[in-house]
DSSP file (Angstrom, degrees, kcal/mol; ACC not computed):
  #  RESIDUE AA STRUCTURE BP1 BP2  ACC     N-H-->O    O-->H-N    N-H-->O    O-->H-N    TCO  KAPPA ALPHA  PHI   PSI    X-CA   Y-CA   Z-CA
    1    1 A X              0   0    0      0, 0.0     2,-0.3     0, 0.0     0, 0.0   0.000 360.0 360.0 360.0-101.3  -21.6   50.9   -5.2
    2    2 A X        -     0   0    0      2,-0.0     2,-0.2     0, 0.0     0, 0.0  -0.930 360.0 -98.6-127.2 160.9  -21.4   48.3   -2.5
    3    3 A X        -     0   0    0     -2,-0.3     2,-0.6     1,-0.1     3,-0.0  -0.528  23.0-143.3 -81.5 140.0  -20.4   48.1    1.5
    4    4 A X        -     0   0    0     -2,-0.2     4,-0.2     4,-0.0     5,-0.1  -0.887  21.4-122.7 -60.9  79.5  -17.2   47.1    2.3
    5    5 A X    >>  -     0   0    0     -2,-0.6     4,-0.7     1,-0.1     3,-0.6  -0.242  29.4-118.0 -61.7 149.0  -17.3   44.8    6.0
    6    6 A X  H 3> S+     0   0    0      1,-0.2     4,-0.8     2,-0.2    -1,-0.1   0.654 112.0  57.4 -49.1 -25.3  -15.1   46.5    8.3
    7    7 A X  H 3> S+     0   0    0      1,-0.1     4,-1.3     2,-0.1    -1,-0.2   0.804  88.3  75.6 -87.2  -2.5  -12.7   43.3    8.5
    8    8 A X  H X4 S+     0   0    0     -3,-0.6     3,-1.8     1,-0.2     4,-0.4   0.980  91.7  56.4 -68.3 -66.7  -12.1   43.4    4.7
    9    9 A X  H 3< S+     0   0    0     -4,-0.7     4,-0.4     1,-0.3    -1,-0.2   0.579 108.2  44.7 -13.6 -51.4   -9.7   46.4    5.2
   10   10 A X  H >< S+     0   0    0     -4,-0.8     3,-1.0     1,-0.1     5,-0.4   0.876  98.9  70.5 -58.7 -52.6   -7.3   44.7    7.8
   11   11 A X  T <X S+     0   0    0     -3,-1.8     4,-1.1    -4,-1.3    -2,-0.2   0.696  84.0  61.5 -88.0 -11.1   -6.8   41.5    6.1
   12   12 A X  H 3> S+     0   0    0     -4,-0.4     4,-3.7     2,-0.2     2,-0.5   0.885 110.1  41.1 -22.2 -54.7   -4.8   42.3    3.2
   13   13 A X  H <4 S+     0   0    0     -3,-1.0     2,-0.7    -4,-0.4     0, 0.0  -0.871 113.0  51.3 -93.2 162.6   -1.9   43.5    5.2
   14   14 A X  H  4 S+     0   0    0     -2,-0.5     4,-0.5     0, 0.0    -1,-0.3  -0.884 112.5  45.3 -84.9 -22.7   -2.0   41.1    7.7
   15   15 A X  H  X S+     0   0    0     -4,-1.1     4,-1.0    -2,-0.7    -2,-0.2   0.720 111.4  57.7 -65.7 -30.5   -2.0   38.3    5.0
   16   16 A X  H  X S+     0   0    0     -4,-3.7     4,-0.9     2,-0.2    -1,-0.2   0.618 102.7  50.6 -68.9 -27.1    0.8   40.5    3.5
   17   17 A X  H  > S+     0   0    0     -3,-0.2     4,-0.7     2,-0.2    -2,-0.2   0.511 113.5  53.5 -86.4   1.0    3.2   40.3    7.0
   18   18 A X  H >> S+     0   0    0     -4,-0.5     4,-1.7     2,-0.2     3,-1.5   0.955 107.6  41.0 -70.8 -68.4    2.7   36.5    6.7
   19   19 A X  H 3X S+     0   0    0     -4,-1.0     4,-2.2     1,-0.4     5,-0.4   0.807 122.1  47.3 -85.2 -55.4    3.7   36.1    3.6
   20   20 A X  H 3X S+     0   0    0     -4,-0.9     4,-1.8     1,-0.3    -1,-0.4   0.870 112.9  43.6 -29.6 -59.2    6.6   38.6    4.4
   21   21 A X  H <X S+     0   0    0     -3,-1.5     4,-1.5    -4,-0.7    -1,-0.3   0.786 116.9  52.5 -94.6 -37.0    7.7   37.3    7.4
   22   22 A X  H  X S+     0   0    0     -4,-1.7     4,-1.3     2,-0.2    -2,-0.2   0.900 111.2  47.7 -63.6 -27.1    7.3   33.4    5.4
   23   23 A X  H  X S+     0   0    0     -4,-2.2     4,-1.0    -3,-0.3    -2,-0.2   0.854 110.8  49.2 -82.3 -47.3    9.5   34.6    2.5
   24   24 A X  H  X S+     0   0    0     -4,-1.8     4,-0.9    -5,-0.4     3,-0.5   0.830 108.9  59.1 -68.4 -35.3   12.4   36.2    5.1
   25   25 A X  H  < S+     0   0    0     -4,-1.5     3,-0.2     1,-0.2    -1,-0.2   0.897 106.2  41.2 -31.6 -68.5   12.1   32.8    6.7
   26   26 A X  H  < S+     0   0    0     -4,-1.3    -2,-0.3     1,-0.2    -1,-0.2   0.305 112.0  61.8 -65.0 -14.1   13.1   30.9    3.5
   27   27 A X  H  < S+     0   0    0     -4,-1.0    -1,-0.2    -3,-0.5    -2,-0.2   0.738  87.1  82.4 -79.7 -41.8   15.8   33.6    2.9
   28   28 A X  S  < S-     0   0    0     -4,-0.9     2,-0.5    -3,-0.2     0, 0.0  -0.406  83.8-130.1 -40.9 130.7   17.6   32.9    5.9
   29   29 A X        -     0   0    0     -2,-0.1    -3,-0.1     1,-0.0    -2,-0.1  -0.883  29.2-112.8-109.1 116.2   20.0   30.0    5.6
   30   30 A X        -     0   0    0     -2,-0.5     2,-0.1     1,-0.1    -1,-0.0   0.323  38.7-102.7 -60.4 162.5   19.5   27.6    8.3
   31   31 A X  S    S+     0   0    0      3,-0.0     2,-0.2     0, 0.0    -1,-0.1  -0.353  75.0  63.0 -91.5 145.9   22.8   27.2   11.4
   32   32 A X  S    S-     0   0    0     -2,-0.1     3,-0.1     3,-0.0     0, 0.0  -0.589  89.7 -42.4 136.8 164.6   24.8   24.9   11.4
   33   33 A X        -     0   0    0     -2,-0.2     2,-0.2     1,-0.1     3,-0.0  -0.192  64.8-100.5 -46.9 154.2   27.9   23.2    9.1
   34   34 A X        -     0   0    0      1,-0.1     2,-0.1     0, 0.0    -1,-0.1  -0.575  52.5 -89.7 -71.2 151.3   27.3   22.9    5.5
   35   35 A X        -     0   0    0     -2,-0.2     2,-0.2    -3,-0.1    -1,-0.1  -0.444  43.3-126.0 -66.8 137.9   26.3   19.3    4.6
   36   36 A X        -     0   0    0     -2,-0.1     2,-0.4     1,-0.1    -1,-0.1  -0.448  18.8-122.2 -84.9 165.7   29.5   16.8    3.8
   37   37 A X        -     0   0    0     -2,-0.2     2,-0.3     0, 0.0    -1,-0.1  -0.793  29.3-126.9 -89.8 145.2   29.5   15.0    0.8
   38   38 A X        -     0   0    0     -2,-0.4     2,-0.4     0, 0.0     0, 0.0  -0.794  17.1-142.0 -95.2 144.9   29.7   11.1    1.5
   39   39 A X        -     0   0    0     -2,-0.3    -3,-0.0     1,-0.2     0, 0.0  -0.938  16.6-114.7 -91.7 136.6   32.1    9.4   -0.1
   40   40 A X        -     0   0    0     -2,-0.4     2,-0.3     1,-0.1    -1,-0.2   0.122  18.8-136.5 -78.7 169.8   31.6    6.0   -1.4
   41   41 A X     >  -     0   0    0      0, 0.0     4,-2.0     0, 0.0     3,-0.2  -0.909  28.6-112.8-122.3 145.5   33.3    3.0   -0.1
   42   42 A X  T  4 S+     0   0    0     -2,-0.3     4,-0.3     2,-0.2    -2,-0.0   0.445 116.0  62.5 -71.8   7.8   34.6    0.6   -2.7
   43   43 A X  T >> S+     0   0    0      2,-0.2     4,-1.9     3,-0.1     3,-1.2   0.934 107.8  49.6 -83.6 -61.0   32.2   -2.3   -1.8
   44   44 A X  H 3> S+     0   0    0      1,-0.3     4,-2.5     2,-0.2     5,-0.2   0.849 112.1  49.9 -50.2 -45.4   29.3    0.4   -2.9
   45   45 A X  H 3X S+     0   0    0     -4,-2.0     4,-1.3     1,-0.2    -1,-0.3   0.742 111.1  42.4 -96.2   1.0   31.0    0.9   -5.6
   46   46 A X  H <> S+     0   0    0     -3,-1.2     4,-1.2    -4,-0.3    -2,-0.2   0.855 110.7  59.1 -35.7 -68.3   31.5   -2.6   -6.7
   47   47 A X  H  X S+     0   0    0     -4,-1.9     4,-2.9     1,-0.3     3,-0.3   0.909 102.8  49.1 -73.4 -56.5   28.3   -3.4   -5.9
   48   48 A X  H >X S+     0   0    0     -4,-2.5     4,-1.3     1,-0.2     3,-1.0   0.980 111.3  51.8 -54.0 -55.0   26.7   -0.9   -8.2
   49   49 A X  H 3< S+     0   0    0     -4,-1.3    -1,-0.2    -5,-0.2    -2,-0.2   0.802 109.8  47.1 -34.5 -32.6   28.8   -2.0  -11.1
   50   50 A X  H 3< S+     0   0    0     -4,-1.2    -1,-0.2    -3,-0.3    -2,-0.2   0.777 106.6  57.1 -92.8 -15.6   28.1   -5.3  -10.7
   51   51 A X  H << S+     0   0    0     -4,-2.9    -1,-0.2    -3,-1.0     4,-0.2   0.747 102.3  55.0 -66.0 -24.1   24.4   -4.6  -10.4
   52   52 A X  S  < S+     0   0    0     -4,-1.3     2,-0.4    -3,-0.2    -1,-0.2   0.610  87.6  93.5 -77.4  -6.0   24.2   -2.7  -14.0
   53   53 A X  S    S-     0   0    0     -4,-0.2     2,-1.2     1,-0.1    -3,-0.0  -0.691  87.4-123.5-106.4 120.5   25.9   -6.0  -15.9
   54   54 A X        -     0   0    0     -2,-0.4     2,-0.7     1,-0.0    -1,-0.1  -0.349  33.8-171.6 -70.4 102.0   22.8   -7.8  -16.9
   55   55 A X        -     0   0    0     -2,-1.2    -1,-0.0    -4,-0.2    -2,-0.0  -0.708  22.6-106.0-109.2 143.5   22.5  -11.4  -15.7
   56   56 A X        -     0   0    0     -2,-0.7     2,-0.5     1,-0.1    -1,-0.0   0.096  26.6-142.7 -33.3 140.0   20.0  -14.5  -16.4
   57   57 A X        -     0   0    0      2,-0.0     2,-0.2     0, 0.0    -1,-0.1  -0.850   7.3-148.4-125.0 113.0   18.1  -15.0  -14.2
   58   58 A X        -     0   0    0     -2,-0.5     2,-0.8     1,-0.1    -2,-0.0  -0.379  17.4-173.6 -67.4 124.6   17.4  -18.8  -13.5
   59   59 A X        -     0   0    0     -2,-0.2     2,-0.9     3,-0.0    -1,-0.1  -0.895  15.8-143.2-110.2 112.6   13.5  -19.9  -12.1
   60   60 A X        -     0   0    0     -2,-0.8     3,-0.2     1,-0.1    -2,-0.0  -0.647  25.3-105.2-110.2 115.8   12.7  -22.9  -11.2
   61   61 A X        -     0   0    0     -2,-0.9    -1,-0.1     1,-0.2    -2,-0.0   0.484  35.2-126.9  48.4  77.3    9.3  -24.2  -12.0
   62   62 A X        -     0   0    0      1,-0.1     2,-1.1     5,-0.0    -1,-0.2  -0.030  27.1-145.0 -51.6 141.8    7.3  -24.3   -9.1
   63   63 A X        +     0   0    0     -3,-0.2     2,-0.2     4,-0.1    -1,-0.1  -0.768  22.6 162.0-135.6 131.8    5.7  -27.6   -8.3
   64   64 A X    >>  -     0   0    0     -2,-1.1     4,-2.3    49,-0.1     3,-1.0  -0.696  50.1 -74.3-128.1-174.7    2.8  -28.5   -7.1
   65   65 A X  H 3> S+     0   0    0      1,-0.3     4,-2.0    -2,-0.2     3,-0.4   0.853 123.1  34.6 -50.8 -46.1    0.3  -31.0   -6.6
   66   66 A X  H 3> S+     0   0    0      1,-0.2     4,-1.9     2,-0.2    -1,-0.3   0.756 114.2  61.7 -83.3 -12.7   -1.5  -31.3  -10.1
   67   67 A X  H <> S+     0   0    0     -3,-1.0     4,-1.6     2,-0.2    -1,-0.2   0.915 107.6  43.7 -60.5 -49.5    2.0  -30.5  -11.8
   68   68 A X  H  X S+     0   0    0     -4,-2.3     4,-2.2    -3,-0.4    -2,-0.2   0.657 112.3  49.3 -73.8 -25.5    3.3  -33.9  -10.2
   69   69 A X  H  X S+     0   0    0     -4,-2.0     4,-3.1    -5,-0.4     5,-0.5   0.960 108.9  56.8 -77.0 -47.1    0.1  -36.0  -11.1
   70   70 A X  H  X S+     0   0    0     -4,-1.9     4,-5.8     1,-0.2    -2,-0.2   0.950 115.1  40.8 -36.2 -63.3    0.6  -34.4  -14.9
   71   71 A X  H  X S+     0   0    0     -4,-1.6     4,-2.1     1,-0.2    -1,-0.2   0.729 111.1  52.9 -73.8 -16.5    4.1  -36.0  -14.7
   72   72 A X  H  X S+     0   0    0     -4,-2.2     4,-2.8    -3,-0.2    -1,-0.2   0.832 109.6  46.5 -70.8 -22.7    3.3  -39.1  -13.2
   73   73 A X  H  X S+     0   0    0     -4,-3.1     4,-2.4     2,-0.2     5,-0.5   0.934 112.2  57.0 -68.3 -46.6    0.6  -39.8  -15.7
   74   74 A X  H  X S+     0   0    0     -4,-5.8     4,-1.6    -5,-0.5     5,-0.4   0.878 106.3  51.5 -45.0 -69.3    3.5  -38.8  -18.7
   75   75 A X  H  X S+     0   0    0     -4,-2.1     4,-2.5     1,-0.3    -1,-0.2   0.658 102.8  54.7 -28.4 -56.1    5.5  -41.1  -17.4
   76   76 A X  H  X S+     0   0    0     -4,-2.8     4,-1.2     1,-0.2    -1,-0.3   0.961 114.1  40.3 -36.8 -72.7    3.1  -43.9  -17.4
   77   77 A X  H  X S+     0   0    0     -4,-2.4     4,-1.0     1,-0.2    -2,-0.2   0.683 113.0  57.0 -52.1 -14.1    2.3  -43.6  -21.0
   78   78 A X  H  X S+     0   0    0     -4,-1.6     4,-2.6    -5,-0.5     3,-0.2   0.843 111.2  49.1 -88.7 -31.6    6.5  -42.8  -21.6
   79   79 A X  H  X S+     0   0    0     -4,-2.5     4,-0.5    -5,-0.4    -2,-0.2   0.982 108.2  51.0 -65.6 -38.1    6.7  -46.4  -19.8
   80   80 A X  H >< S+     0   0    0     -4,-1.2     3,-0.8     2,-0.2     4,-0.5   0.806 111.5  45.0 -45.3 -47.4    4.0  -47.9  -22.3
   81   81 A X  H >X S+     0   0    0     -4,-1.0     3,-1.4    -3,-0.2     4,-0.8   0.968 115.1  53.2-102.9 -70.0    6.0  -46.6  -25.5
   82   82 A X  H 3X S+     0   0    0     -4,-2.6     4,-1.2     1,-0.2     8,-0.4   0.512  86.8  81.2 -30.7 -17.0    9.4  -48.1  -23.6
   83   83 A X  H << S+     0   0    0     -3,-0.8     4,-0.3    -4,-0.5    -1,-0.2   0.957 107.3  24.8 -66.8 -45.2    7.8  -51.4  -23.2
   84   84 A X  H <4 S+     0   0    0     -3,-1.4    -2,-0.2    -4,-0.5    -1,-0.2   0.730 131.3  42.9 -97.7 -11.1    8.8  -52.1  -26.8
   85   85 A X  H  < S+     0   0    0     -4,-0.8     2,-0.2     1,-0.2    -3,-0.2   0.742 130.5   6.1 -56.9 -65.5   11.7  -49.8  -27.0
   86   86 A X    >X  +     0   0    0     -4,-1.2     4,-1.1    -7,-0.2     3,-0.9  -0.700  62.7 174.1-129.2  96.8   13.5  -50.2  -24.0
   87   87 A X  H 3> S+     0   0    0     -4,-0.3     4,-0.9    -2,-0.2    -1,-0.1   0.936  79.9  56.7 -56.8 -37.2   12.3  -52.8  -21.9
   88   88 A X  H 34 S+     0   0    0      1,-0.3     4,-0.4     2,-0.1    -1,-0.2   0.661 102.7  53.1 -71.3  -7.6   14.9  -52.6  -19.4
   89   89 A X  H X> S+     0   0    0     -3,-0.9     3,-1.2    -7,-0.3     4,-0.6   0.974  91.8  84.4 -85.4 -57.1   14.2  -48.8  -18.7
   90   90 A X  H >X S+     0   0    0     -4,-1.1     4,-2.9    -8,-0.4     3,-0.9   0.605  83.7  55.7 -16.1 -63.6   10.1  -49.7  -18.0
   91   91 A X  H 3X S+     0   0    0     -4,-0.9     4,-3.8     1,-0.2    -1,-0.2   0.877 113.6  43.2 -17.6 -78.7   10.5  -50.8  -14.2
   92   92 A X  H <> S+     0   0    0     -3,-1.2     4,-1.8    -4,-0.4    -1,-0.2   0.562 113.3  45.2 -35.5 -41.5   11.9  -47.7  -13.7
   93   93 A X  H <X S+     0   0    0     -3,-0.9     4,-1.7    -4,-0.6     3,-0.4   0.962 112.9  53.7 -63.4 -62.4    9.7  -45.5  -15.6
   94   94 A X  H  X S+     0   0    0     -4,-2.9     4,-2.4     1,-0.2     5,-0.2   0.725 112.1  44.1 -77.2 -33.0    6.7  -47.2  -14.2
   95   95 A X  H  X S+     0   0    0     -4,-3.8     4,-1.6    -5,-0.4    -1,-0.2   0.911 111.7  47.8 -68.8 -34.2    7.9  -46.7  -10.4
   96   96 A X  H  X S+     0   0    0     -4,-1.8     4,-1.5    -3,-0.4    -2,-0.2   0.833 115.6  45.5 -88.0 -13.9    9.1  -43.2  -10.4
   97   97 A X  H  X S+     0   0    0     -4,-1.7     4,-2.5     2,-0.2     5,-0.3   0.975 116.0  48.4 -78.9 -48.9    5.6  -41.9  -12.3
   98   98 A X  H  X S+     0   0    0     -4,-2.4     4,-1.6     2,-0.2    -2,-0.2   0.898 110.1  53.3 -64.7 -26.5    3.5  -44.2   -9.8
   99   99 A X  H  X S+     0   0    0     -4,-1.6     4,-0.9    -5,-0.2     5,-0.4   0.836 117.6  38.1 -60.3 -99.7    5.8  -42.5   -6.8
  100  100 A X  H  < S+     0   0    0     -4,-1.5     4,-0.3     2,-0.2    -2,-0.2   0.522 112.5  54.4 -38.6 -24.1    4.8  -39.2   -8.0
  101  101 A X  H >X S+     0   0    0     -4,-2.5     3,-2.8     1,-0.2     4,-1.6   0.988 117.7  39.5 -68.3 -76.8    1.1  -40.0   -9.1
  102  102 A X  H >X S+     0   0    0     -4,-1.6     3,-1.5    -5,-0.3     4,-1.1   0.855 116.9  46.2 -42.4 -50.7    0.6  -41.2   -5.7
  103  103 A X  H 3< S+     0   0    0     -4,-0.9     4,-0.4     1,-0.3    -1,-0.2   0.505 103.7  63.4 -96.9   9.6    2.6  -38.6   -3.8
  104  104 A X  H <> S+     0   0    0     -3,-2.8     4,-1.8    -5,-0.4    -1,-0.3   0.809 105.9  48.4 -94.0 -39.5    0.9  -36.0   -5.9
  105  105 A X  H XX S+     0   0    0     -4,-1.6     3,-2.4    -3,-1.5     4,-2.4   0.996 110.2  51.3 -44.3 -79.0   -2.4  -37.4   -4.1
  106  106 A X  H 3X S+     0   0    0     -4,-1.1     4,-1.5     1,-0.3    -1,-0.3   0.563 112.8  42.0 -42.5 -35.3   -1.0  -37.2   -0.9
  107  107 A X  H 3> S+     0   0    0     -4,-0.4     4,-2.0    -3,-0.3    -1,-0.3   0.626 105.5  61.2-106.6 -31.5    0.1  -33.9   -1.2
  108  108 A X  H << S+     0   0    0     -3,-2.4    -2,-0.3    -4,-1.8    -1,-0.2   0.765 118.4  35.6 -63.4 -37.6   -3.1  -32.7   -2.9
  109  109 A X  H  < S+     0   0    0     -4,-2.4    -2,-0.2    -5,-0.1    -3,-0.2   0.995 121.7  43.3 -69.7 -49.6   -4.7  -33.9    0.5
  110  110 A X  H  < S+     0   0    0     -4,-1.5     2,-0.3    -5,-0.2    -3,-0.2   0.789 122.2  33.2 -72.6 -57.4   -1.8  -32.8    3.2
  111  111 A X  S  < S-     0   0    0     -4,-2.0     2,-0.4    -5,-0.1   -46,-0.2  -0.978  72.5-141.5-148.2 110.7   -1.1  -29.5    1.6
  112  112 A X        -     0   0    0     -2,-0.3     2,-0.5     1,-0.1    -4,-0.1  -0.651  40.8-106.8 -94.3 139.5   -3.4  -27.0   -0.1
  113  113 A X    >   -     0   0    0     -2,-0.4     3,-3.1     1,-0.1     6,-0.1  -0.449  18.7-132.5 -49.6  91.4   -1.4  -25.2   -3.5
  114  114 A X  T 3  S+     0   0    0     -2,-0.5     5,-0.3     1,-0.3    -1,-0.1   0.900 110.5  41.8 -11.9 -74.8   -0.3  -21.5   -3.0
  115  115 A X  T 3  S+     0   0    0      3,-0.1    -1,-0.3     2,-0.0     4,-0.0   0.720  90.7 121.1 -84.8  -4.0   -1.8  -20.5   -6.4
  116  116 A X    X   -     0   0    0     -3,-3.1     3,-0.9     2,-0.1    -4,-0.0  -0.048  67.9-120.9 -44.4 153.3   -5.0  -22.8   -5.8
  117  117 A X  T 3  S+     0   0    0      1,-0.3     2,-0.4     0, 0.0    -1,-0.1   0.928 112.0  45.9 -66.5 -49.1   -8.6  -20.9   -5.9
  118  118 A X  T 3  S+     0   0    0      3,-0.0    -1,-0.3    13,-0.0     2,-0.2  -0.374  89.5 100.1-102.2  52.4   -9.3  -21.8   -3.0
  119  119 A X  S <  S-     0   0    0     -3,-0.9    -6,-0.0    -2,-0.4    -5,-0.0  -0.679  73.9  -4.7-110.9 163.1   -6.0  -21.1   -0.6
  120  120 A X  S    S-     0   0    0     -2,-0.2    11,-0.4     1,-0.1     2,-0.3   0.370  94.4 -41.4  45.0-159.9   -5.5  -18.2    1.7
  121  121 A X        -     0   0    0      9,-0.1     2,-0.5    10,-0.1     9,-0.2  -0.477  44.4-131.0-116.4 175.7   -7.3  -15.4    2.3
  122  122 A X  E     -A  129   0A   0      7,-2.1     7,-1.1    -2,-0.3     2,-0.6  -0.620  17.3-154.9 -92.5 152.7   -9.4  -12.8    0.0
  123  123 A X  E     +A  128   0A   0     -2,-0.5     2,-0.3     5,-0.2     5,-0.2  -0.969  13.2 177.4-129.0 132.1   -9.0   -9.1    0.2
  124  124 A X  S    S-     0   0    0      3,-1.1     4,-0.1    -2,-0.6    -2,-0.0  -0.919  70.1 -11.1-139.3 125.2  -11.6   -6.6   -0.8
  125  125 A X  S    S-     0   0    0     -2,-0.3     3,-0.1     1,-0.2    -1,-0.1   0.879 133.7 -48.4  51.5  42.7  -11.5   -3.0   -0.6
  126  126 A X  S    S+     0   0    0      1,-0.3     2,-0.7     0, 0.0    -1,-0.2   0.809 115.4 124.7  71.0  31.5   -8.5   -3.3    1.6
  127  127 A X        -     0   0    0      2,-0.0     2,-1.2     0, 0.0    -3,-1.1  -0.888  58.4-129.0-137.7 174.5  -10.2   -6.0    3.8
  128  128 A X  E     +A  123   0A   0     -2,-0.7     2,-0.7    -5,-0.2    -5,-0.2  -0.530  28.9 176.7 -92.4  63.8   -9.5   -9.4    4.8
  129  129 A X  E     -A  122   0A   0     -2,-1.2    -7,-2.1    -7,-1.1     2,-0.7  -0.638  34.4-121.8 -73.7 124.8  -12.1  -12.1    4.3
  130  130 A X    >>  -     0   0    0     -2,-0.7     3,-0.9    -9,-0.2     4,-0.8  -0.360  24.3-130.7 -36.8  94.6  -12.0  -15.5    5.0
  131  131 A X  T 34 S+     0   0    0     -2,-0.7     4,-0.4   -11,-0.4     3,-0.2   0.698 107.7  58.8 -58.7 -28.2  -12.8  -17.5    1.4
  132  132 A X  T >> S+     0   0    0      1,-0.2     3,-1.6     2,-0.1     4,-0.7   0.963  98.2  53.8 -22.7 -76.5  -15.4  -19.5    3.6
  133  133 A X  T <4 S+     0   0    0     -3,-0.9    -2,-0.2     1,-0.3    -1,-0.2   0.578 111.4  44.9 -31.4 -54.8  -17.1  -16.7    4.4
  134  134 A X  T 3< S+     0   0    0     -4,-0.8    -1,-0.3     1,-0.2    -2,-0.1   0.373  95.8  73.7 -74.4 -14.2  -17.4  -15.6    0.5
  135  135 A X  T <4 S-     0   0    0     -3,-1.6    -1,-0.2    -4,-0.4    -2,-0.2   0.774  89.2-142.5 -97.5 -16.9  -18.5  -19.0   -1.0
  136  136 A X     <  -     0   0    0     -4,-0.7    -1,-0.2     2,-0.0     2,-0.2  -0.677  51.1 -24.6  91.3-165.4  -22.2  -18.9    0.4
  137  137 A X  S    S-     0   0    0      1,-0.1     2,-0.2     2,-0.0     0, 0.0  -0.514  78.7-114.5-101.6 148.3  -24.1  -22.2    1.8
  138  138 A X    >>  -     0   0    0     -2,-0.2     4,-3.4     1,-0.1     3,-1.1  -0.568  36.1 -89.4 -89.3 153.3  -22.6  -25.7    0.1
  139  139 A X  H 3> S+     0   0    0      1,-0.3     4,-3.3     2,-0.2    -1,-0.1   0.546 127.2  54.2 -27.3 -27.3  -24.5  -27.8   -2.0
  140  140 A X  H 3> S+     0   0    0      2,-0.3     4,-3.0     1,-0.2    -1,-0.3   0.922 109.9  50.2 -90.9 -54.1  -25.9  -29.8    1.1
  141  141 A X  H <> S+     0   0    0     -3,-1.1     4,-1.8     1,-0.2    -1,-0.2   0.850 109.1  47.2 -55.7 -28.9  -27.1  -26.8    2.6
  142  142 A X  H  X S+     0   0    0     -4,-3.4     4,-1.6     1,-0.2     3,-0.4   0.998 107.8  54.2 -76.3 -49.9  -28.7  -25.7    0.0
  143  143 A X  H  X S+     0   0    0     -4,-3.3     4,-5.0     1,-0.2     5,-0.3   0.885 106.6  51.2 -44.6 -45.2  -30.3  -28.8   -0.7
  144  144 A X  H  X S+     0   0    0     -4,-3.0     4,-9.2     2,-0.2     5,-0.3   0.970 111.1  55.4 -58.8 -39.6  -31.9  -29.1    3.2
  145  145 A X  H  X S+     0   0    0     -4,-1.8     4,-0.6    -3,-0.4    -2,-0.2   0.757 106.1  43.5 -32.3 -49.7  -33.2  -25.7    2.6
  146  146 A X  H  X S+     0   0    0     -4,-1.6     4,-3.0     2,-0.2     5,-0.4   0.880 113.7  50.2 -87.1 -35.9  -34.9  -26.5   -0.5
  147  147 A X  H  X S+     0   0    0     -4,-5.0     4,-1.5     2,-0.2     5,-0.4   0.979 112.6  58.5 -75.4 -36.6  -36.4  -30.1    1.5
  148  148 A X  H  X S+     0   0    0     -4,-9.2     4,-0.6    -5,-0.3    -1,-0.2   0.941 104.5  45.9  13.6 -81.2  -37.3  -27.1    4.1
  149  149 A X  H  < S+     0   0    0     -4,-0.6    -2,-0.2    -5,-0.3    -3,-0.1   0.969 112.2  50.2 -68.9 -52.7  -39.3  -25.3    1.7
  150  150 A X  H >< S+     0   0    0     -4,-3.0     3,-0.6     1,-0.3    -1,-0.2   0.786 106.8  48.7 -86.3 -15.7  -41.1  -28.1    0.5
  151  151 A X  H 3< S+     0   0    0     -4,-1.5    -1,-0.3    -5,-0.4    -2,-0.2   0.668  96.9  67.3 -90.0 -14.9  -42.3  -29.7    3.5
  152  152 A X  T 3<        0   0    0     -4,-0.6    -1,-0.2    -5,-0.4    -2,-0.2   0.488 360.0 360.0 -74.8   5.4  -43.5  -26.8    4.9
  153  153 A X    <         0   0    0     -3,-0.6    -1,-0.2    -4,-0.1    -2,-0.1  -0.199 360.0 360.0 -90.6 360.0  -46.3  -26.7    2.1
C-alpha cells in the first residue's frame, strides 16, 4: 500500500503516556486542608439586601455653557411676559437671566464642555490622537495655499 516513516510507530504510545500520566495527575487530589467555607458577616449581608430593594435614582442635569445661555435667554422673554403681569418680579427676572447669559459667555470662553465636539482627545483603533491633529489645515491655511497656487502661475 504505502510506507510507514519509522517515527509514525513510536508516537502513539508516547502521546498515549502523556495523556496517561495527565489523566493520573487530575485524579490525584491536590495536599493540603479542604477549603473552609466563609461565612458572611452581617454587614455583607445587610449590604446585599439592601442592594436588591430597588431605589430612584436622582440625576441632576448637567450644565453647561449653552444650557445656561438657553436659560438666560428664557428668562429674558419670561421677564418680557412679567412686565405686564408681574411688574414687581421683572428686575429680578431680568438680572438673574442677564447673570447667566453673560456667565454662560464667560464660561463658554474659560472652560471648554465635556460633551463638546471638539474637547479632549480622539481614539482610534485603540490610539490616542490629538483632535488638532484630525481636523486638517484651517480655513486660513487653506486659503494662503490656494493664493500660493495662484501666484505661482
Amino acid at each position: 500500500m504505502y510506507n510507514v516513516p519509522a517515527w509514525a510507530g513510536t508516537m502513539p504510545s508516547r502521546v498515549e503516556r502523556e495523556i496517561e500520566e495527565i489523566l493520573s495527575k487530575m485524579d490525584t487530589e491536590p495536599a493540603g486542608r479542604p477549603p473552609l467555607r466563609l461565612r458572611r458577616s452581617w454587614r455583607t449581608r445587610l449590604r446585599h439586601a439592601l442592594a436588591r430593594i430597588p431605589l430612584p435614582h436622582v440625576r441632576l442635569p448637567r450644565i453647561n455653557a449653552g444650557s445656561m445661555m438657553l436659560w438666560g435667554i428664557g428668562l429674558l422673554l419670561l421677564a418680557m411676559l412679567f412686565r405686564y403681569i408681574l411688574p414687581d418680579l421683572v428686575r429680578w427676572t431680568v438680572i438673574v437671566g442677564l447673570v447667566l447669559f453673560v456667565s454662560s459667555f464667560i464660561l463658554g470662553f474659560l472652560h471648554k464642555d465635556v460633551g463638546s465636539a471638539g474637547s479632549g482627545d480622539a481614539y482610534w483603533r485603540g490610539q490616542r490622537y490629538a483632535r488638532n491633529d484630525l481636523r486638517g489645515p484651517s480655513s486660513i491655511d487653506r486659503l494662503k495655499s490656494w493664493w500660493r497656487g495662484r501666484n505661482r502661475r
